[in-house]
C-alpha positions in Angstrom: 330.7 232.6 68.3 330.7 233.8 64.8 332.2 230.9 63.5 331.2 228.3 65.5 330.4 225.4 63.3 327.5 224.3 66.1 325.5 227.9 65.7 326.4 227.4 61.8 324.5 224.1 61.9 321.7 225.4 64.1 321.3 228.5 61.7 320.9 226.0 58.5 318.6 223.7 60.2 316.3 226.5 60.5 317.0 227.8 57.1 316.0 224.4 56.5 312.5 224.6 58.3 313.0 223.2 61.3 312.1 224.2 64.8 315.6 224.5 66.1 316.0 225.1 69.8 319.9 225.5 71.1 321.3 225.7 74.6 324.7 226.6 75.6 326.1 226.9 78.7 328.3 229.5 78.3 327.4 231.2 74.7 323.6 232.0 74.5 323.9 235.8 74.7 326.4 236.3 71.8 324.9 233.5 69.8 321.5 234.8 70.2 323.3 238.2 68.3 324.1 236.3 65.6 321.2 234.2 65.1 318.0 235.9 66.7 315.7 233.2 65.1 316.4 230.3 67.0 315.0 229.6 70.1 317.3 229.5 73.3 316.6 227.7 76.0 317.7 227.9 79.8 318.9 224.0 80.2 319.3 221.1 78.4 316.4 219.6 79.7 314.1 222.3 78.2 316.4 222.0 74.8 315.5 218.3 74.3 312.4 217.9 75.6 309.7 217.0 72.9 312.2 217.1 70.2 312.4 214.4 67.2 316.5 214.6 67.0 319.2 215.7 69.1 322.5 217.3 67.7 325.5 217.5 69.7 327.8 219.7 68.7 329.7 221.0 71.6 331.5 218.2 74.0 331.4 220.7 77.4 331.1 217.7 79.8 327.7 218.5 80.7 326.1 217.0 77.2 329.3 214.4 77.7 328.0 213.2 80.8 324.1 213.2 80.2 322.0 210.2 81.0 320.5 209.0 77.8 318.3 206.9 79.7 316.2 210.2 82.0 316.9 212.2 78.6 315.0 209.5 76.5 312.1 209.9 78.6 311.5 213.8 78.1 312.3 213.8 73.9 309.6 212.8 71.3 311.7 210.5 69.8 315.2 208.9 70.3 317.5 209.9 67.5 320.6 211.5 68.6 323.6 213.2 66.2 326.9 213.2 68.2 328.8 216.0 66.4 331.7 215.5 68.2 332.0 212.4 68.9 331.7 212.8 72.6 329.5 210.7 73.8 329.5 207.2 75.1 327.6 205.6 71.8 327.1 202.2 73.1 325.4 203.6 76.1 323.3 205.7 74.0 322.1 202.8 71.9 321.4 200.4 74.7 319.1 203.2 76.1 316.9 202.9 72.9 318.5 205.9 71.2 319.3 205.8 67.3 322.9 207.1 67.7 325.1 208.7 64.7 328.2 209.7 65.5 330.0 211.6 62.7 332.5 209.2 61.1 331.1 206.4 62.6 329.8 202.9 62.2 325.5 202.9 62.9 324.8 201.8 66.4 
């Protein structure tokens, strides 16, 4: 988890000023050793909801396979950062999202 470039991310975001709000299946407990000021939540749900941007930056199938349609309706705004490149852009966009996936042409 130490060098996980998505904690590394997270951790300058919030250097940054923002609100920053991670959840990990698998790697809260250790991340939250490493980076204490962030604020971990217990689903994705509760991760995205409210929020002006989404960052992906893990593809474990659960973000993969997320409906950007019911997510759109919990997030304050529809601007998503695919990291990894993982998800299904097109879809993304036709669900009213502003998708940027890292190398990619703007949806």
């Amino acid at each position: 988890v130490r060098d996980s470039p998505a904690l590394a991310v997270a951790g300058m975001l919030a250097e940054a000023g923002a609100d920053v709000h991670v959840y990990d299946p698998q790697g809260t407990d250790n991340a939250r050793r490493v980076h204490p000021e962030l604020a971990y939540e217990k689903s994705l749900t509760d991760a995205v909801t409210g929020t002006d941007l989404v960052c992906v930056l893990t593809d474990w199938a659960e973000f993969r396979n997320a409906d950007p349609v019911s997510l759109g309706e919990i997030t304050g705004r529809r601007l998503v950062v695919d990291g990894k490149n993982c998800l299904d852009g097109p879809a993304w966009a036709a669900a009213g999202w502003t998708y940027r996936g890292l190398g990619r042409p703007a949806l």
